[in-house]
N, C-alpha and C positions, 0 to 999 in steps of 0.2 A: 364615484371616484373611478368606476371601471373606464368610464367616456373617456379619461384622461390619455389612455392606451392608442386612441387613434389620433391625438395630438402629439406625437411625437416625447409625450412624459411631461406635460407643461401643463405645470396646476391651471384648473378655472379662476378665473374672478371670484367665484363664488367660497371655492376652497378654500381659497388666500384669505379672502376677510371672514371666515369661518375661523382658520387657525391664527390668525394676526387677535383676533377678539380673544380665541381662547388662549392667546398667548398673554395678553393685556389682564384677565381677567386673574389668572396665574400670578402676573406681577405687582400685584396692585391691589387696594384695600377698599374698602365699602367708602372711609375718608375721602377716598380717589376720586371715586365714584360722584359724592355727594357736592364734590369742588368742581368738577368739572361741569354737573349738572347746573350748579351754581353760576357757574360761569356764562352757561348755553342760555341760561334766561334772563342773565343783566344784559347779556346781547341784546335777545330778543326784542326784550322790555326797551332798548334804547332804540332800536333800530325799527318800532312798528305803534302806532299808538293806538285809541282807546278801542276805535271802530274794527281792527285787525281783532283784537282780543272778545268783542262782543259776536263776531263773524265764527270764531273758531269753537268760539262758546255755546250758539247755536247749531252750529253741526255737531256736538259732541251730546249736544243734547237730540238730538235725532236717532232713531232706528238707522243702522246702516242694512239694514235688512240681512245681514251673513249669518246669524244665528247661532252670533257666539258667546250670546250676552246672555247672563245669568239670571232664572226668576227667581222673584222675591217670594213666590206662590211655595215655595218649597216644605 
């Protein structure tokens, strides 16, 4: 936030949708949440078929290598 000082006082991009989120987040309920998410994958679902969903399926099933995935070794 201090970077802001050599911009003349003009939030980031980054600020803005940090406070616009936690502004949303504030006004709005897990229901909200749960609809809208509802929404973003009948989109999805209509706008991509089976081969997109078998593609995304396979990379989530892959190591991304960043080492943020959790063992089962535990």
């Amino acid at each position: 936030m201090a970077d802001n000082q050599n911009n003349n006082n003009k939030m980031s991009y980054e600020e803005a949708g940090r406070k616009g989120g936690e502004a949303t987040s504030r006004n709005h309920d897990k229901e909200f949440y749960q609809e809208i998410g509802e929404k973003g994958g009948e989109a999805t679902a209509s706008n991509h078929d089976k081969e997109f969903y078998q593609d995304i399926g396979e990379k989530g099933g892959k190591s991304s290598g960043g080492g943020n995935q959790s063992s089962s070794n535990s």
